[in-house]
C-alpha positions as CSV (number, residue, x, y, z in Angstrom):
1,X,116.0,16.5,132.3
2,X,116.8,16.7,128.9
3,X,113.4,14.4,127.9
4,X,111.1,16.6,129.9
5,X,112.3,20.2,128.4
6,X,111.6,18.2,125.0
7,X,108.3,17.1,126.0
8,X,107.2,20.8,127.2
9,X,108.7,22.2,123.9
10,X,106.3,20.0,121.7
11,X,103.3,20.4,124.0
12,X,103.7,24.3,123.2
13,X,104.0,24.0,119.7
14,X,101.4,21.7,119.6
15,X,98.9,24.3,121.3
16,X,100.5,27.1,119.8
17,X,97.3,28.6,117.5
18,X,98.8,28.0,113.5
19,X,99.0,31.6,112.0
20,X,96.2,32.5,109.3
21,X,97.2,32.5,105.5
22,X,97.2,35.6,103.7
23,X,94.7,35.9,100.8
24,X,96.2,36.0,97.7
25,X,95.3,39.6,96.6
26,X,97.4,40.6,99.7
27,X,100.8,38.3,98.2
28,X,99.7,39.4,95.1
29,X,98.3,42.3,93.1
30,X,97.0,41.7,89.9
31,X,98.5,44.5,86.4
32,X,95.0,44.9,85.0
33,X,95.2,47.2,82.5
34,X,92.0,48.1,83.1
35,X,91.6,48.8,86.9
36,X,94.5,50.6,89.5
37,X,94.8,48.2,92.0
38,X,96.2,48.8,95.3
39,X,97.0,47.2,99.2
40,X,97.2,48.9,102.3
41,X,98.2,48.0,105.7
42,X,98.0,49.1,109.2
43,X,97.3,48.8,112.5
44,X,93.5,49.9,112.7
45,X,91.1,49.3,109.4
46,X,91.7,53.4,108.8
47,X,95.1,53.7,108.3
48,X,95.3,50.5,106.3
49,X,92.6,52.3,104.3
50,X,94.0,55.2,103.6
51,X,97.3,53.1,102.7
52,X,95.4,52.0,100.2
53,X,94.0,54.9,98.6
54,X,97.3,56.7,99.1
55,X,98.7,53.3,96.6
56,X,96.1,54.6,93.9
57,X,97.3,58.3,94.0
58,X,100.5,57.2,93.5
59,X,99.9,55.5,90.7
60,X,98.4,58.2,88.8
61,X,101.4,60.6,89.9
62,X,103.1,58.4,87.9
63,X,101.2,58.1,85.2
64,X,100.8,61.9,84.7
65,X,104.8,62.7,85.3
66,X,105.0,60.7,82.2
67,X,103.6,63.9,80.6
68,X,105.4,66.3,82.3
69,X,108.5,67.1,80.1
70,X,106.5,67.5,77.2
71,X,104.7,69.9,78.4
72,X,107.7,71.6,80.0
73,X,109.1,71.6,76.7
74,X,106.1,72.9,74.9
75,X,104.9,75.8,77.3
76,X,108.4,77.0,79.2
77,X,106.5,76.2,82.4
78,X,108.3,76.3,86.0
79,X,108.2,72.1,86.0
80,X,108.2,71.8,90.1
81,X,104.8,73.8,90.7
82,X,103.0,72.7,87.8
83,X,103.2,69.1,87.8
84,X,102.7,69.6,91.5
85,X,99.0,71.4,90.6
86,X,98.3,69.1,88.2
87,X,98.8,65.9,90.4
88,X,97.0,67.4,93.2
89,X,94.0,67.8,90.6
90,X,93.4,64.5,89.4
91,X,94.1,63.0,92.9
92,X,90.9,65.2,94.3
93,X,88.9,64.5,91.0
94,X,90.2,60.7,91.7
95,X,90.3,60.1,95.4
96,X,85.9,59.9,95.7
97,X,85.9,57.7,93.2
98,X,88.2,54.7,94.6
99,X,86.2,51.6,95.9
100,X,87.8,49.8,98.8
101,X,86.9,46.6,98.2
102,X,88.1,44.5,101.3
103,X,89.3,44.9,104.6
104,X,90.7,42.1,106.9
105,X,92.5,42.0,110.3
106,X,94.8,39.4,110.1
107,X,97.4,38.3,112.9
108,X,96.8,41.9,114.1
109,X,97.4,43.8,111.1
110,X,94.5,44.8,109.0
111,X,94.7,45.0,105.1
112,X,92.8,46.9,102.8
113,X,92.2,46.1,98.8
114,X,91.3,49.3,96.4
115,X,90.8,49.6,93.0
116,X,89.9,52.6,90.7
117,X,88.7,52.1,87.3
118,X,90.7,53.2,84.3
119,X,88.0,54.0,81.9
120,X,85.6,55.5,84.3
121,X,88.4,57.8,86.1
122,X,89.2,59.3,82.5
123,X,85.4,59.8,81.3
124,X,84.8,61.9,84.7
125,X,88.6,63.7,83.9
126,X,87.2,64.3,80.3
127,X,83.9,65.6,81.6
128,X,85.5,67.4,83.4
129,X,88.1,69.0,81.0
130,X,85.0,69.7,78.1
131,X,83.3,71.9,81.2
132,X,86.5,73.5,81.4
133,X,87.2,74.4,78.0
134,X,83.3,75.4,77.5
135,X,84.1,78.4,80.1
136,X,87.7,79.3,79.3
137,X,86.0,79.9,75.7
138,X,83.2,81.8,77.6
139,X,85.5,83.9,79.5
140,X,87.7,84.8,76.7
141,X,84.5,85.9,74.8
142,X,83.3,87.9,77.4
143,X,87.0,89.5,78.0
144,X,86.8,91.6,74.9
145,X,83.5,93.8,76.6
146,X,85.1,94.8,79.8
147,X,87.5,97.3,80.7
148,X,91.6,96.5,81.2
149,X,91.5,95.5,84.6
150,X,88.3,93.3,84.4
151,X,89.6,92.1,80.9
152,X,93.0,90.7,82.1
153,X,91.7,89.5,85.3
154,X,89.0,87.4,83.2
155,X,91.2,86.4,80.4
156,X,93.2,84.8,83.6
157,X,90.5,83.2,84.9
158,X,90.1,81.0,81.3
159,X,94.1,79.9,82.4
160,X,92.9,78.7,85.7
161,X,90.2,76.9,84.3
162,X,92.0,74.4,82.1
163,X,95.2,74.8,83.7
164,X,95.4,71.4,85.8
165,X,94.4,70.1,81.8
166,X,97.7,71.3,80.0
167,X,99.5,67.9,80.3
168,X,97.5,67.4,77.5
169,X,96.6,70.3,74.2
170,X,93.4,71.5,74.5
171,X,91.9,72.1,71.0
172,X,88.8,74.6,70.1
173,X,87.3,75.9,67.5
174,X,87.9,79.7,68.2
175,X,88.0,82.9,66.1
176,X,87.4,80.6,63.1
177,X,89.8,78.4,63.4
178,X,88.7,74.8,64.2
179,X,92.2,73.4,66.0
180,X,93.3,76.3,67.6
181,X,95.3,75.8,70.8
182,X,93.0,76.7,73.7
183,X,96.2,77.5,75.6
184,X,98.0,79.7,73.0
185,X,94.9,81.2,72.7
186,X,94.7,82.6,76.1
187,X,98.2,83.7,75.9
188,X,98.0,85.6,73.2
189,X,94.5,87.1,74.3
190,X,96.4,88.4,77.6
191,X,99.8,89.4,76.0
192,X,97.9,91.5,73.4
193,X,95.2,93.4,76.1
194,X,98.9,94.1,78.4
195,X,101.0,95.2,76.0
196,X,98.1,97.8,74.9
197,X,98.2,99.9,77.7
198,X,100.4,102.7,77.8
199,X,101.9,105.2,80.2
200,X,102.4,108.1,79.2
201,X,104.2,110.9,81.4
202,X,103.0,115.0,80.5
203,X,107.1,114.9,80.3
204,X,109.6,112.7,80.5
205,X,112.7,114.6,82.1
206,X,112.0,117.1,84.8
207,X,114.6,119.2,86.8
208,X,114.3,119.6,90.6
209,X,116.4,121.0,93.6
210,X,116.8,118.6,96.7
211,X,115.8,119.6,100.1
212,X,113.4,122.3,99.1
213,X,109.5,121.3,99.8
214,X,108.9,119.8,96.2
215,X,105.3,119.1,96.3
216,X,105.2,118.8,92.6
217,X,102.6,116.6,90.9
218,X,103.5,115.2,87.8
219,X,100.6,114.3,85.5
220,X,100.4,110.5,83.9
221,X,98.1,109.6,81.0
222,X,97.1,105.9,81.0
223,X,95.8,104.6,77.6
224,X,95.1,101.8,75.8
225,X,95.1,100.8,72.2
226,X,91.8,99.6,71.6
227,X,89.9,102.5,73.6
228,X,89.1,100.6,76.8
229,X,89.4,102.4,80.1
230,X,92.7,102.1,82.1
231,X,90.5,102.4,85.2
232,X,91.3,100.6,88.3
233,X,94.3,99.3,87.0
234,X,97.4,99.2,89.7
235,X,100.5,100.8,89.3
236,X,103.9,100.8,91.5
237,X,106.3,103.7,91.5
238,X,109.9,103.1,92.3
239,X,112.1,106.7,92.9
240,X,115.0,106.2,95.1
241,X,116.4,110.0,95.1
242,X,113.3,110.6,96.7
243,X,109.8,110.2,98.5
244,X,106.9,109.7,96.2
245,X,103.4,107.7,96.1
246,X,104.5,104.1,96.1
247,X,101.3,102.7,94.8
248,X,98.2,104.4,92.3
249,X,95.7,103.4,91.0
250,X,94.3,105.0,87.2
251,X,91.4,106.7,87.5
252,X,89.4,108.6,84.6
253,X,92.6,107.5,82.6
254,X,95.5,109.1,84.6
255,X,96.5,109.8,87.8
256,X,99.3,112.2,89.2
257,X,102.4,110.7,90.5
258,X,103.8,113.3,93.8
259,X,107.4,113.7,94.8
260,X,107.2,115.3,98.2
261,X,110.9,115.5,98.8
262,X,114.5,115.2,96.8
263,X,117.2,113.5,99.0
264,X,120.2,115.3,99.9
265,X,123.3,114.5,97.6
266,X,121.4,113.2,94.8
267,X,123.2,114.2,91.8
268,X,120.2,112.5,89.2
269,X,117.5,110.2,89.7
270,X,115.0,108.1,87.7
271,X,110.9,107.4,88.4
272,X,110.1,104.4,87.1
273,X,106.3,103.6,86.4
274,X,105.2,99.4,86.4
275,X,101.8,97.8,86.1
276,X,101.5,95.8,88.7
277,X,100.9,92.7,87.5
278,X,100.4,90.3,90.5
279,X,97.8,93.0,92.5
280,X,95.5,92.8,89.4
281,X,95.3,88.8,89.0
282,X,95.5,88.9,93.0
283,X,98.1,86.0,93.3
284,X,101.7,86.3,94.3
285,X,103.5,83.8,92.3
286,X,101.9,84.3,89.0
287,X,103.3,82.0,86.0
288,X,106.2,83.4,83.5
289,X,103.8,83.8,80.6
290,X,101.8,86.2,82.4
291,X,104.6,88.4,83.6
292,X,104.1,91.2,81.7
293,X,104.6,94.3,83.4
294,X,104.4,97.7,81.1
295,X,106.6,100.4,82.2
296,X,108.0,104.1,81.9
297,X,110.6,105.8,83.2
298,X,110.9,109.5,83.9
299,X,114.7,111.3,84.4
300,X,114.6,113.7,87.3
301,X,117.5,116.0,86.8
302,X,118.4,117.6,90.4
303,X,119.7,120.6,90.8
304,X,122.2,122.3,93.5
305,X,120.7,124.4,96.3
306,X,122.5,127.5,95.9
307,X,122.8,129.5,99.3
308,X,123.7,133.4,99.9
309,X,125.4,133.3,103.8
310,X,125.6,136.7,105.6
311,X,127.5,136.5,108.6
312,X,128.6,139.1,111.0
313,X,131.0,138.0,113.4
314,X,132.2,140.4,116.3
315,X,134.4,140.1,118.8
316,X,133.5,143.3,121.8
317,X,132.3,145.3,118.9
318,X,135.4,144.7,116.1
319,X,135.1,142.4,113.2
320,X,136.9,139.2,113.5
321,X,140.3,139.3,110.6
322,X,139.0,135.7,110.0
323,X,135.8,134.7,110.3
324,X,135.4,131.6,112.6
325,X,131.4,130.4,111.8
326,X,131.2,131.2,108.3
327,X,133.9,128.1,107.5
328,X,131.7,126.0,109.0
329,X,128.5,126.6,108.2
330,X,129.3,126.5,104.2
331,X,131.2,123.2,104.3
332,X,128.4,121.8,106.7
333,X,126.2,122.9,102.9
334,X,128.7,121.5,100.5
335,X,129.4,118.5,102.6
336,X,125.7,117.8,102.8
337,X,123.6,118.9,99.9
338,X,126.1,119.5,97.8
339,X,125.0,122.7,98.0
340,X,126.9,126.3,96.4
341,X,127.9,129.1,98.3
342,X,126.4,132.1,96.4
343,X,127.8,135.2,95.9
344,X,124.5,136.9,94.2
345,X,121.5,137.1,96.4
346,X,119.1,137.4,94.4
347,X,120.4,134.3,92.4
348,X,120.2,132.6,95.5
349,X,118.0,129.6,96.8
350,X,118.4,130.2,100.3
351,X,119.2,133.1,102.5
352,X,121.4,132.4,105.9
353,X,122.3,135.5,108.1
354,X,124.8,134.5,110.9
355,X,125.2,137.2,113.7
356,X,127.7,136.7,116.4
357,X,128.8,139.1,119.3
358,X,130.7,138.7,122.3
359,X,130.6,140.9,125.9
360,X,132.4,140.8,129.4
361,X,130.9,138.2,131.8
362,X,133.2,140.3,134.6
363,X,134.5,143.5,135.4
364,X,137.9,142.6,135.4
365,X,139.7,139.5,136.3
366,X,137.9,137.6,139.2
367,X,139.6,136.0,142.3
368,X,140.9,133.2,140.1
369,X,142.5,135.7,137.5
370,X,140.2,134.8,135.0
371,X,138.9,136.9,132.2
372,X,135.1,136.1,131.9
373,X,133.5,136.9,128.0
374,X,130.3,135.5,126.5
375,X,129.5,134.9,123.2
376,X,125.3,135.2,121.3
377,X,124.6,133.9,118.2
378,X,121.8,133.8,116.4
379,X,121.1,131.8,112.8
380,X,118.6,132.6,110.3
381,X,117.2,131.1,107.3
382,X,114.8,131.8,104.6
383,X,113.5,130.8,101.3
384,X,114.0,133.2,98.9
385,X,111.2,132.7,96.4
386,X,108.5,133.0,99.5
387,X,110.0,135.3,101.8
388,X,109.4,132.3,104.3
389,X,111.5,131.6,107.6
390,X,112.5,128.1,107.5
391,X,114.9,128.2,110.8
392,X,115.5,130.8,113.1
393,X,118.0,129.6,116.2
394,X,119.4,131.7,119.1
395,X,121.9,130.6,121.6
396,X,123.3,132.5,125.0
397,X,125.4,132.9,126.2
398,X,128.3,130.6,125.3
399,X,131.4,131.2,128.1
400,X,135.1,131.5,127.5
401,X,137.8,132.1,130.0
402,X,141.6,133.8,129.5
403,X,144.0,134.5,132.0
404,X,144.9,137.9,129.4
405,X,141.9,139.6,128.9
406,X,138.4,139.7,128.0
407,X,139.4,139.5,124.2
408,X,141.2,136.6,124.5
409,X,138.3,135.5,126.5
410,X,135.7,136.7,124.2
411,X,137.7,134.1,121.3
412,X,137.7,131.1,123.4
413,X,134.0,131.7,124.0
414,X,133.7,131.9,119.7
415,X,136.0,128.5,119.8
416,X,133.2,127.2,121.9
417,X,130.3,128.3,120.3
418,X,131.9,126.8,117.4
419,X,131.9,123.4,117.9
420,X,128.5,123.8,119.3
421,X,127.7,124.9,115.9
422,X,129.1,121.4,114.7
423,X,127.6,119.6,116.9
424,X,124.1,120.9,117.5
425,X,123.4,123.8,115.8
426,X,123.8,122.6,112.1
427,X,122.5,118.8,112.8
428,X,118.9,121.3,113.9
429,X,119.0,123.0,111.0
430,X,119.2,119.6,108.6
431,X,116.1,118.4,110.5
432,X,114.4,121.8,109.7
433,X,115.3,121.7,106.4
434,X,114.3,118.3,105.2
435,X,110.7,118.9,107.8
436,X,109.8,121.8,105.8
């Protein structure tokens, strides 16, 4: 038994089909100084193709992170994102240019052989980096003729051109000088053109009282050191005591910034005015040397409402000894826009008359021996300076009960109208005041 499994064993082997030799450029890739070379693999010729090209760009990664703390060094750049653009640069410049040389299937697998040549890949990078430097010159040049939107915009565009080129210095001949730093050039060029345009606020502290319709339009002159229009140039306005524009835009060298409203219980504020920055160059993530963001700041002192409250409170036609809505509706003003309670009217801001009466909801105790009484009440408010009714709110009748008398009933009904006060009445009169 044992004689015949042998003999089957060797009659397998000895039809078994010998497997193929790899080539030696598959065991082992040549260091030519002169030429990347790469292998790829894979189970169809494409993927074993791009295995191989993939092997090329990895080799130049390499070769260009080599450069990469230098330059970190040198120019303060955010290292992650701009070896990143860099790499993905010369891999698209290099990518067309790689020969695949050889592909073979073998045992299943197929194998791919690249190669990219050294000298030829940095002529077409150096071609390509003189065309580069020719129009970053050209668009510096041309910068110096536009106005300050179109001037920083272009004197960007000379960054983007050369800016995949900055693992190495880029030297011109520029402004007279023959080794001037192509990138310290454009720097400077932008700093200079940002840092001369100036905002300047008609004033720079103004004094406003919160709650009242503001409206106000406070005037901003844009202007530049060297005479060139501010037009079309972006600003964002930041005031958080209050609603204002939240963008502008310069035009014919100003523009008006408009607070609409104060907030309530806002003791000071500040509006502060920024060029923005990333909506001119149109690109979120812009790099720390261009960052540059003039700005102003404008103190907005706010002022207490001051308020004059009339209120005549009656209980069946005799004044109440202590007045029961008054209270509430002056706290409700200090408690909420830190408001004061006026003793002038004529110094006032705001003018609130309160009118509360009471009457007999029965003629005398009903079958229940309960004392019926209602209770009106009316509110009133107006600005002083206008004459203008800002809130005008009536409410009837408001029911109280007493087992005594209609008195007694009439002041449970004024308990109750109080707390609608509290709890309706004044929470309208906010929304009016803030609508109008």
């Amino acid at each position: 038994m044992i004689k015949k499994l042998l003999i089957i064993i060797f009659f397998i082997l000895g039809c078994a089909e010998n497997p193929k030799p790899l080539p030696d450029w598959i065991l082992h890739t040549k260091n030519d100084p002169q030429i990347w070379s790469s292998v790829g693999l894979g189970p169809n010729r494409e993927i074993a193709t791009q295995q191989a090209i993939n092997s090329i760009a990895s080799q130049i990664s390499v070769q260009i992170e080599s450069k990469i703390k230098f330059i970190k060094t040198e120019h303060n750049f955010e290292i992650d994102q701009f070896s990143k653009s860099i790499i993905e640069s010369r891999i698209n410049i290099s990518l067309p240019e790689v020969q695949i040389n050889e592909v073979i299937k073998i045992n299943n697998t197929w194998y791919a052989r690249a190669s990219l040549n050294k000298n030829y890949y940095f002529k077409l990078l150096e071609d390509k980096r003189q065309n580069a430097k020719i129009t970053a010159i050209n668009f510096l040049r041309e910068a110096k003729n536009l106005n300050k939107r179109e001037a920083l915009q272009t004197i960007f565009k000379a960054y983007e051109e050369i800016e995949t080129f900055l693992d190495s210095p880029i030297y011109v001949n520029y402004n007279g000088n023959p080794n001037s730093n192509l990138y310290s050039e454009i720097i400077f060029q932008f700093t200079e053109c940002i840092q001369g345009i100036k905002i300047n606020p008609e004033k720079y502290i103004y004094k406003f009282k919160s709650i009242l319709p503001i409206r106000k339009k406070i005037p901003i002159n844009i202007s530049t050191t060297d005479n060139q229009s501010s037009d079309g140039l972006p600003f964002v306005i930041n005031f958080d005591s209050g609603k204002t524009n939240k963008k502008m835009i310069a035009l014919n060298n100003s523009m008006q910034i408009l607070i609409d409203e104060i907030y309530p219980n806002s003791i000071s504020g500040e509006i502060s005015i920024q060029l923005d920055t990333p909506a001119i160059l149109n690109r979120i993530n812009i790099p720390r040397q261009f960052k540059i963001q003039p700005s102003a700041r404008i103190t907005i002192e706010i002022l207490p409402l001051q308020f004059y409250i009339q209120s005549e409170e009656m209980n069946f036609d005799k004044k109440l000894d202590s007045k029961k809505i008054y209270p509430i509706v002056s706290q409700y003003i200090i408690d909420n826009y830190s408001g004061l309670i006026s003793d002038s009217k004529e110094e006032s801001d705001l003018h609130i008359n309160l009118t509360l009466k009471t009457y007999k909801g029965n003629n005398g105790n009903n079958e229940w021996g309960i004392f019926k009484s209602y209770a009106d009440f009316n509110m009133q408010v107006i600005m002083k300076d206008t004459n203008q009714e800002i809130f005008n709110f009536s409410i009837n009748p408001v029911q109280g009960g007493d087992f005594q008398s209609h008195k007694n009933a009439g002041s449970q009904a004024i308990n109750n109208l109080a707390t609608q006060l509290k709890n309706e009445i004044l929470p309208l009169f906010n929304a009016s005041l803030i609508k109008n």
